[in-house]
C-alpha positions as YAML, in Angstrom:
chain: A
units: angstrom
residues:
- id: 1
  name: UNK
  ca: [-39.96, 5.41, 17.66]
- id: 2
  name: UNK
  ca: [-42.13, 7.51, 15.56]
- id: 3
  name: UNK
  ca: [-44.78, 6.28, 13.20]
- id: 4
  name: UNK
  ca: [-42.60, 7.71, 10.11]
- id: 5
  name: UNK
  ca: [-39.34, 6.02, 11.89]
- id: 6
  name: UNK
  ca: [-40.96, 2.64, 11.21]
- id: 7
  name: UNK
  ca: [-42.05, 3.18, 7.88]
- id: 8
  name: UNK
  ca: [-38.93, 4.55, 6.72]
- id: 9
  name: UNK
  ca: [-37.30, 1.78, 8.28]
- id: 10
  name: UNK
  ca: [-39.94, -0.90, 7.02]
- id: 11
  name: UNK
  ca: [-39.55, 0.84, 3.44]
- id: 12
  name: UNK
  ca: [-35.31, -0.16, 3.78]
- id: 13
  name: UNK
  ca: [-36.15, -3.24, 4.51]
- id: 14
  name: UNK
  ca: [-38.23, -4.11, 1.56]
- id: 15
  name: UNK
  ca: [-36.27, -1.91, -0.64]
- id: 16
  name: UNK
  ca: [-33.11, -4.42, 0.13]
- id: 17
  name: UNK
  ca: [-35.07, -7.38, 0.08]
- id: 18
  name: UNK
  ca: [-36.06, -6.58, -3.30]
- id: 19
  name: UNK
  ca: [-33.10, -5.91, -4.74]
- id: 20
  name: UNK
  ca: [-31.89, -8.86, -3.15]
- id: 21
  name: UNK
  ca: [-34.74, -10.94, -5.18]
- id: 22
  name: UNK
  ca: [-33.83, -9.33, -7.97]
- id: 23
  name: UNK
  ca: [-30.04, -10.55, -7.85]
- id: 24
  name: UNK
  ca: [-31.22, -14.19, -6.67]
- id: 25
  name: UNK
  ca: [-33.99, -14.22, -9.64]
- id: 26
  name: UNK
  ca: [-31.39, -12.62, -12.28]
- id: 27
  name: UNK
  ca: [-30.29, -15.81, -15.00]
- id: 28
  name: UNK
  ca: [-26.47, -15.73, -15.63]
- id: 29
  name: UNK
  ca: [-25.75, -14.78, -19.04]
- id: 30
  name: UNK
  ca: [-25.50, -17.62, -21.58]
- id: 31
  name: UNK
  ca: [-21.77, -19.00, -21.72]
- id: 32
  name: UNK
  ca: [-20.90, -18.91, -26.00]
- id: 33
  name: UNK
  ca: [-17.62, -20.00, -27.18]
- id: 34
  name: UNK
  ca: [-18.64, -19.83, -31.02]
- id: 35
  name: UNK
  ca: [-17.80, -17.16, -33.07]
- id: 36
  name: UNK
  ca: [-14.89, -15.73, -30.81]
- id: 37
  name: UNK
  ca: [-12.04, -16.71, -33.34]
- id: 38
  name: UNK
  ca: [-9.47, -19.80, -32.92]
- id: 39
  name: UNK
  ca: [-8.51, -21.38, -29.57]
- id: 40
  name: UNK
  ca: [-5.57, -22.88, -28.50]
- id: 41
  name: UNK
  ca: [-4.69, -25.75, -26.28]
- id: 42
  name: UNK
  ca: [-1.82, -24.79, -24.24]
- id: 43
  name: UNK
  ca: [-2.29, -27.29, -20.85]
- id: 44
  name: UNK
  ca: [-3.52, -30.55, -20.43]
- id: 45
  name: UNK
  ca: [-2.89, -32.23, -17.22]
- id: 46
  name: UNK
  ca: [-4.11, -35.30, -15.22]
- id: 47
  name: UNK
  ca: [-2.97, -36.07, -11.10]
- id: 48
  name: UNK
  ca: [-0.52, -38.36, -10.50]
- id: 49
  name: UNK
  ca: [-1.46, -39.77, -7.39]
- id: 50
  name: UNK
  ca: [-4.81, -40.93, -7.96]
- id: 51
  name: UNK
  ca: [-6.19, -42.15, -4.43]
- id: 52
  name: UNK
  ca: [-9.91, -43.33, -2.67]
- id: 53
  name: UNK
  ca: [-11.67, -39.92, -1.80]
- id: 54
  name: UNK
  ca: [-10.83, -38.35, 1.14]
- id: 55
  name: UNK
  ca: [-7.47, -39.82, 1.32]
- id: 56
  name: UNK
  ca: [-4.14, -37.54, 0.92]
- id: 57
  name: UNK
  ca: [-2.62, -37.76, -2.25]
- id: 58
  name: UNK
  ca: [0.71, -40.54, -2.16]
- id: 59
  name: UNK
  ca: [3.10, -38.16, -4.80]
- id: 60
  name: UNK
  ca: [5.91, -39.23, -2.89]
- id: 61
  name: UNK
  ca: [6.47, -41.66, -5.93]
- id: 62
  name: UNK
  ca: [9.73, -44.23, -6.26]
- id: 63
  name: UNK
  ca: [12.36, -43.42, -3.36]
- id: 64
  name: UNK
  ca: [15.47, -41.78, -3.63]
- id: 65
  name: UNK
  ca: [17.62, -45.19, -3.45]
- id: 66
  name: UNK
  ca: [14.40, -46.42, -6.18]
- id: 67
  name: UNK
  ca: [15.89, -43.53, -8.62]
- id: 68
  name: UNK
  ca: [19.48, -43.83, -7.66]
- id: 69
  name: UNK
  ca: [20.21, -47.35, -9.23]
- id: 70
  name: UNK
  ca: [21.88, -47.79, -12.24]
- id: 71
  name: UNK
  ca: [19.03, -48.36, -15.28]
- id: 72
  name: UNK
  ca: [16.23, -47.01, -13.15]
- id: 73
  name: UNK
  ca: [16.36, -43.66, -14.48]
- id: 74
  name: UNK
  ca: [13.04, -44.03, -15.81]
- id: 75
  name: UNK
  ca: [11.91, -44.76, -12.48]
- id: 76
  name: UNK
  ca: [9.33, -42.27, -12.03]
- id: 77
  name: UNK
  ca: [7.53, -42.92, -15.44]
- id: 78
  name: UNK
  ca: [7.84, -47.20, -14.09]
- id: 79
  name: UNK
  ca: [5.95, -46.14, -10.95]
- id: 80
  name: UNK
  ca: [3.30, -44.05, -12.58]
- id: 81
  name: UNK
  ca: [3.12, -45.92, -15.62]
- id: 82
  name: UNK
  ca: [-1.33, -46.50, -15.48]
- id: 83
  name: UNK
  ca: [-1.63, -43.10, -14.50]
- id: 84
  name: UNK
  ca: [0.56, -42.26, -17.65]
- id: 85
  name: UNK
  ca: [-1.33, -44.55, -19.94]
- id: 86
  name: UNK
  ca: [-4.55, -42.94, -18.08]
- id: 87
  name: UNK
  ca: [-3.46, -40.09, -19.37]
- id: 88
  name: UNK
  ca: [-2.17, -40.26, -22.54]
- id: 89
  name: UNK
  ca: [-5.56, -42.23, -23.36]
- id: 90
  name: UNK
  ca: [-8.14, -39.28, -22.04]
- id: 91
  name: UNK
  ca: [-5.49, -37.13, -24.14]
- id: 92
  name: UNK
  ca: [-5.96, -38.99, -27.76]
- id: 93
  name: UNK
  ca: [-9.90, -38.85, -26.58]
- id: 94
  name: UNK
  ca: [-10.10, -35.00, -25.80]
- id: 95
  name: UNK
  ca: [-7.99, -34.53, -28.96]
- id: 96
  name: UNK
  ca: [-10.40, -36.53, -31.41]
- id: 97
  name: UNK
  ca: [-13.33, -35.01, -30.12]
- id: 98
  name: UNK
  ca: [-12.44, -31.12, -28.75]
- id: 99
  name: UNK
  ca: [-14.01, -30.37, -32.59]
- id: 100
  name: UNK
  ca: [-16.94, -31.41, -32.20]
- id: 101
  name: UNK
  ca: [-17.64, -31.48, -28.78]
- id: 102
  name: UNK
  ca: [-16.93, -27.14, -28.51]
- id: 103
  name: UNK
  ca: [-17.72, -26.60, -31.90]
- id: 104
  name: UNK
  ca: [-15.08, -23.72, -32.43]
- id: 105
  name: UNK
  ca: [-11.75, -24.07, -34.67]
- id: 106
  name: UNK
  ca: [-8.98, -25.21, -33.08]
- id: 107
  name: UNK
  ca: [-4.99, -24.16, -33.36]
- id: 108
  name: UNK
  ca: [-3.44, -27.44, -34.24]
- id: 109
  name: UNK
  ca: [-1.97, -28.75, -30.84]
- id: 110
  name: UNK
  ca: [1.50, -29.17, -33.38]
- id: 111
  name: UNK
  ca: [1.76, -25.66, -33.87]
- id: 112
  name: UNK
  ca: [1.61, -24.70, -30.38]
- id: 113
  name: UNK
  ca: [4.03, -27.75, -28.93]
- id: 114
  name: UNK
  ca: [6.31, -26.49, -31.69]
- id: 115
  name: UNK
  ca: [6.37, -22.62, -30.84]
- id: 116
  name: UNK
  ca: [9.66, -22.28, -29.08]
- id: 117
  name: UNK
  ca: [8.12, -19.25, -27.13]
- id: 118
  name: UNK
  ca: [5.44, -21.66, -25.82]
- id: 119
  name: UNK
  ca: [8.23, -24.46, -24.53]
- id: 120
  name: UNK
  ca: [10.55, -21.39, -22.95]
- id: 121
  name: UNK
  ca: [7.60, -19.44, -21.38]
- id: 122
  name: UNK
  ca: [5.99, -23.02, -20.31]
- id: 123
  name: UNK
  ca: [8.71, -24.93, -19.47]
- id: 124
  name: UNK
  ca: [7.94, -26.32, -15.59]
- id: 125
  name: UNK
  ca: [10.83, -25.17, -13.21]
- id: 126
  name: UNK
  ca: [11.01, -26.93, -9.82]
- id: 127
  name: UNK
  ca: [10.67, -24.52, -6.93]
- id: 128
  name: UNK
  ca: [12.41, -26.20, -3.78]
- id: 129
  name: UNK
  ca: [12.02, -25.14, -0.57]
- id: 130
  name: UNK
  ca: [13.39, -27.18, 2.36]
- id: 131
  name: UNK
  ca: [14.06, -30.17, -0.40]
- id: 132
  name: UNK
  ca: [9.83, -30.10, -1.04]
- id: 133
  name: UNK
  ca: [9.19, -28.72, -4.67]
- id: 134
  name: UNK
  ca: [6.14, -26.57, -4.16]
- id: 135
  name: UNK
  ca: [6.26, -24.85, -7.79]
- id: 136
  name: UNK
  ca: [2.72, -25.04, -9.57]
- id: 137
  name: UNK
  ca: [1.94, -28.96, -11.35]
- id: 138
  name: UNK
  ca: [4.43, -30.50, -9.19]
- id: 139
  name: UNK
  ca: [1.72, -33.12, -8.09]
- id: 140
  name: UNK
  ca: [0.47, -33.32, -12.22]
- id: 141
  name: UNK
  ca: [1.63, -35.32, -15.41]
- id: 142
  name: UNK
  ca: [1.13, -33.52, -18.90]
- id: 143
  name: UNK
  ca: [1.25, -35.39, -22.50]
- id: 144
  name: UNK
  ca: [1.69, -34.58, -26.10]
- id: 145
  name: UNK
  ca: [4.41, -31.85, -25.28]
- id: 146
  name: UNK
  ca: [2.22, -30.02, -23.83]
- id: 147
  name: UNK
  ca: [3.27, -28.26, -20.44]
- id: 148
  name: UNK
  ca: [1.26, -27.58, -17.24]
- id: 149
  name: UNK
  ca: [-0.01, -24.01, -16.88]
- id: 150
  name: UNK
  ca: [-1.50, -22.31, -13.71]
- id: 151
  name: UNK
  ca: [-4.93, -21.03, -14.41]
- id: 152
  name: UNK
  ca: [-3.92, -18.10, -12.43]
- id: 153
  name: UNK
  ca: [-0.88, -17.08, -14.31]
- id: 154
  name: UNK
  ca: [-2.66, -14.38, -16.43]
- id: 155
  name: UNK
  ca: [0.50, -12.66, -16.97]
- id: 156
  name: UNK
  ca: [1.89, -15.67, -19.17]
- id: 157
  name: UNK
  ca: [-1.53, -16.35, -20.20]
- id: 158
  name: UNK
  ca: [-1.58, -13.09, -22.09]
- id: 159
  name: UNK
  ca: [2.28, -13.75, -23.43]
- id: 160
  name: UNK
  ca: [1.11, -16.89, -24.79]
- id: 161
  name: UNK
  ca: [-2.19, -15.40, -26.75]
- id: 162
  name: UNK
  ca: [0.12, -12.66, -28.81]
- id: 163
  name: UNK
  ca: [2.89, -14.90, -29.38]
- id: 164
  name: UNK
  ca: [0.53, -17.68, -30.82]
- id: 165
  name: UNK
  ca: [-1.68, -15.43, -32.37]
- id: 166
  name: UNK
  ca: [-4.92, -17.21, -31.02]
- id: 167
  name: UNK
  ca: [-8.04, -15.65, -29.77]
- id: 168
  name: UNK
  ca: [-8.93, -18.22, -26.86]
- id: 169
  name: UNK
  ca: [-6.78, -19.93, -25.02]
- id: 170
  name: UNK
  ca: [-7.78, -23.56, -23.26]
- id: 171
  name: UNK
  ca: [-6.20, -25.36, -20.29]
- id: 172
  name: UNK
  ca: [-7.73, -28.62, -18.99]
- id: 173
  name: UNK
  ca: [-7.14, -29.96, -15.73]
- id: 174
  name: UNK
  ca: [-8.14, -33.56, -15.03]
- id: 175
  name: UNK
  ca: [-8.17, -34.95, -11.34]
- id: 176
  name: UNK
  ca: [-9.16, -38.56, -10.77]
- id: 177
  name: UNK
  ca: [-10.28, -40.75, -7.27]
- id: 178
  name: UNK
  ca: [-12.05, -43.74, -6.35]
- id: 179
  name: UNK
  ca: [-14.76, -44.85, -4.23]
- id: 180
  name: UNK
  ca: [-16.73, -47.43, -2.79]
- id: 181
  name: UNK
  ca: [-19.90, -48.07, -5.31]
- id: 182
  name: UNK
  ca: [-20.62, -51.25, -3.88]
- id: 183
  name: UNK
  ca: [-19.91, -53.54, -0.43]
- id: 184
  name: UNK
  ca: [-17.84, -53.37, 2.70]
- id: 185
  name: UNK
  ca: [-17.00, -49.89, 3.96]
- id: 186
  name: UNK
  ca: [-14.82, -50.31, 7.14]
- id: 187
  name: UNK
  ca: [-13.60, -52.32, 9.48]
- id: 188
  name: UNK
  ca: [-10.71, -54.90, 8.99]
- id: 189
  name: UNK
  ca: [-12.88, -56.73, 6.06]
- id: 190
  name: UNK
  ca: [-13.81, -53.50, 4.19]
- id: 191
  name: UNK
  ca: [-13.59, -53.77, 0.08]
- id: 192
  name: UNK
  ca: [-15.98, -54.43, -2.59]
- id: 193
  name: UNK
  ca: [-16.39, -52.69, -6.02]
- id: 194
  name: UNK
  ca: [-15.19, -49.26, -6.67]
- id: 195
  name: UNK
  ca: [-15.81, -46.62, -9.45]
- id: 196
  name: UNK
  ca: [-13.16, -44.70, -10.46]
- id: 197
  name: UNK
  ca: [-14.69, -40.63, -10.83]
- id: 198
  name: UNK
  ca: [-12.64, -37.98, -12.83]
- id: 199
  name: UNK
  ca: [-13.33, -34.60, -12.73]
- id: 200
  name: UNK
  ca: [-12.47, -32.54, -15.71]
- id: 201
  name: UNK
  ca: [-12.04, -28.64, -15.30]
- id: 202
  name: UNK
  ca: [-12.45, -26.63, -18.55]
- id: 203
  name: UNK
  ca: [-10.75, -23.19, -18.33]
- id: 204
  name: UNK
  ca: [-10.77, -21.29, -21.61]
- id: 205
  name: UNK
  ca: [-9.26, -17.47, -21.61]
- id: 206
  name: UNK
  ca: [-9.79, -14.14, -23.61]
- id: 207
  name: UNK
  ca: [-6.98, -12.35, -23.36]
- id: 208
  name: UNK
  ca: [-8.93, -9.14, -24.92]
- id: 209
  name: UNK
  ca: [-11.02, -9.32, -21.53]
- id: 210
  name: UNK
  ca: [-8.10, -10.44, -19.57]
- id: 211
  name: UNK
  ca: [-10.10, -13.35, -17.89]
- id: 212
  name: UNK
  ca: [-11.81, -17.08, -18.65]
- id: 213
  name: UNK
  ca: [-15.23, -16.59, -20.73]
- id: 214
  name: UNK
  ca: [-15.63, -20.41, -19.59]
- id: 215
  name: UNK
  ca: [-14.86, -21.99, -15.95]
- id: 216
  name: UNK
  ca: [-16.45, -25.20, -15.01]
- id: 217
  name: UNK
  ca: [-15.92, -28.89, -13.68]
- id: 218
  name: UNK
  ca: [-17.89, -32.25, -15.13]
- id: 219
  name: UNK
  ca: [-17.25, -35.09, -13.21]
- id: 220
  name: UNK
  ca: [-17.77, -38.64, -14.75]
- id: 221
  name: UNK
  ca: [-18.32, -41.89, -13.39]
- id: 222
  name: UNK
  ca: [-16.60, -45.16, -14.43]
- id: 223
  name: UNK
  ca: [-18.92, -47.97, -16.44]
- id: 224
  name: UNK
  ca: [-16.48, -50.61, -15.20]
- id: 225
  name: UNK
  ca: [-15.75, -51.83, -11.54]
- id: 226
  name: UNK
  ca: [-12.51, -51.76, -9.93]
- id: 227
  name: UNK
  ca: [-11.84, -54.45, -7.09]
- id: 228
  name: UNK
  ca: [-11.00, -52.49, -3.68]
- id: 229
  name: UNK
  ca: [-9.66, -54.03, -0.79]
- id: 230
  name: UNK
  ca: [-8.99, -52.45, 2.64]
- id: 231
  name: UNK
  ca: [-9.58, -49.03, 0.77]
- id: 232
  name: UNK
  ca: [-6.58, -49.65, -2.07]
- id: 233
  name: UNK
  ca: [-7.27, -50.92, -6.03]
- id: 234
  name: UNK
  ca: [-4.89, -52.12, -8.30]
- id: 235
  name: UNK
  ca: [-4.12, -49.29, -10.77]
- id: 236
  name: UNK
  ca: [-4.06, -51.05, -13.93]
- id: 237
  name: UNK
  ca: [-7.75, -50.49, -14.15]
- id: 238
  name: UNK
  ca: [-6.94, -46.67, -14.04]
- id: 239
  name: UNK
  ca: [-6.33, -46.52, -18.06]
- id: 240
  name: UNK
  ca: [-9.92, -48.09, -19.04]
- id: 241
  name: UNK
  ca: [-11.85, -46.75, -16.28]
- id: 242
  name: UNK
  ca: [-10.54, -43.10, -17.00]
- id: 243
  name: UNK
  ca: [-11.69, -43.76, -20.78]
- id: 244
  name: UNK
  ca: [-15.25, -44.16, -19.93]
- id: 245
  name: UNK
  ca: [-15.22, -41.72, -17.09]
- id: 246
  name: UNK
  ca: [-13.93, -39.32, -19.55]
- id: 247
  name: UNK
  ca: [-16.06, -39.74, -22.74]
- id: 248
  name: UNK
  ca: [-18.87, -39.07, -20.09]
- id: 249
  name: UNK
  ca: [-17.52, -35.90, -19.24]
- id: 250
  name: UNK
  ca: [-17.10, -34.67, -22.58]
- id: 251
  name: UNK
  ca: [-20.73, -35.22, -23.72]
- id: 252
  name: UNK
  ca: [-21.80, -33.10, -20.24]
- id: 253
  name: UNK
  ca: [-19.38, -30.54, -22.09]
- id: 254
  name: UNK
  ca: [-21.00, -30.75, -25.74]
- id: 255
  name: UNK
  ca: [-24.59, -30.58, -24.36]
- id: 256
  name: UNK
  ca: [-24.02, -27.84, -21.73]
- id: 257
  name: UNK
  ca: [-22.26, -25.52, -24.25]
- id: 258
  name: UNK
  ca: [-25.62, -26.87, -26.69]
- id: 259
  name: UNK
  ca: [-28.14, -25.55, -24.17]
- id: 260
  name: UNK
  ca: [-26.29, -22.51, -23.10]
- id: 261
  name: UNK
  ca: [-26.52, -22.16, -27.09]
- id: 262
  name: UNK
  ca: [-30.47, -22.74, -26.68]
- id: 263
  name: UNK
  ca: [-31.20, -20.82, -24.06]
- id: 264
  name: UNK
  ca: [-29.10, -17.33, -25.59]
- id: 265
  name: UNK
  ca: [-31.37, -18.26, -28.62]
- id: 266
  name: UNK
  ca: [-34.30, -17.39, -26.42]
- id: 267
  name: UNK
  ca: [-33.59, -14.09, -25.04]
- id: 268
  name: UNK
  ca: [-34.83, -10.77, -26.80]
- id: 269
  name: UNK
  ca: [-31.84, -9.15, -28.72]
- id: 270
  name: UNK
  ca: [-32.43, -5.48, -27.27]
...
């Protein structure tokens, strides 16, 4: 190889490895909510079967002989009745605080449960195949008339903006597990104290750019222990453990959004 074939060649190689600095050394642009008009809640969700991590969710729920008896109509809702309360408690939580904690104006929850374009487009229709519903937020409970929405539905996402007249859209998705924080792991006298951990995935969406402005997952930690034994926990700890997991995740949510605030504060306006 000639003596200008190797510098050529050593000249592509440092012209790609600088441009490949320069993408790894390039800050992501500051995520701002404020100032982008009024959002709207449309989904707030939590998973019913909430299991020790690494296990396979349980959504079988009551059995079919369970729901077949006379009075147990309500069987579903008996069976998942912490995970309900769970949820209905982070709910009440996100509500009081969303305000303050995003620092934007809000759409009143009320006027979006009550748009009758929001409960037909919404509206959760089982997709069976082979007797298995596999339709999107089969394995998720919802609250406050509020419906489940697939982040990836832009299609309705965009339906939803014009008909409620609302410049951001929000969906929350909350997924909760356990795990050994303390004691025993294995064997036939595994169990100790657990922590219960949620994980709470923000997703808001500007239909003007047809995609989320905002995309990210805070995961909390329970203050309170939850007695596990061979790997299971009673779930009427779920409720009270959530709470605290929760109320962690939204101040990870206030002061992110407060330093992405910061740090867009710092760069020269060209």
């Amino acid at each position: 190889m000639s003596k200008f074939s190797i510098m050529g060649t050593l000249l592509v190689s440092a012209g790609i490895s600088a441009a490949i600095l320069s993408c790894a050394g390039t800050p992501s642009k500051p995520v701002i909510i404020e100032g982008k008009g009024t959002v709207a809640l449309v989904s707030y969700s939590l998973n019913k079967s909430i299991v020790k991590q690494g296990q396979e969710p349980d959504n079988q729920g009551p059995g079919l002989l369970q729901k077949a008896i006379k009075g147990r109509e309500n069987a579903e809702a008996d069976y998942y009745q912490d995970q309900i309360e769970a949820l209905v408690g982070i709910y009440q939580q996100f509500i009081d605080q969303m305000s303050d904690v995003f620092s934007v104006p809000f759409m009143d929850v009320s006027t979006v449960t009550g748009n009758e374009s929001y409960q037909s487009e919404t509206k959760r229709v089982p997709k069976m195949v082979m007797g298995v519903d596999i339709a999107p937020g089969k394995d998720q409970f919802t609250t406050g008339n509020l419906n489940f929405i697939d982040f990836t539905d832009k299609e309705k996402l965009n339906k939803l903006a014009a008909q409620l007249k609302a410049d951001l859209l929000m969906l929350v998705y909350n997924d909760a597990n356990y795990d050994l924080y303390t004691g025993v792991s294995g064997g036939l006298f595994s169990g100790g104290a657990a922590k219960l951990y949620l994980n709470t995935t923000i997703y808001i969406y500007d239909p003007k750019i047809g995609d989320y402005i905002f995309r990210k997952t805070f995961t909390g930690q329970s203050d309170e222990n939850i007695p596990m034994v061979q790997n299971y926990v009673n779930t009427k700890h779920f409720p009270k453990c959530s709470l605290s997991a929760h109320q962690k995740n939204l101040n990870a949510i206030k002061a992110f959004l407060q330093s992405e605030k910061q740090r867009a504060a710092q760069i020269p306006q060209s």
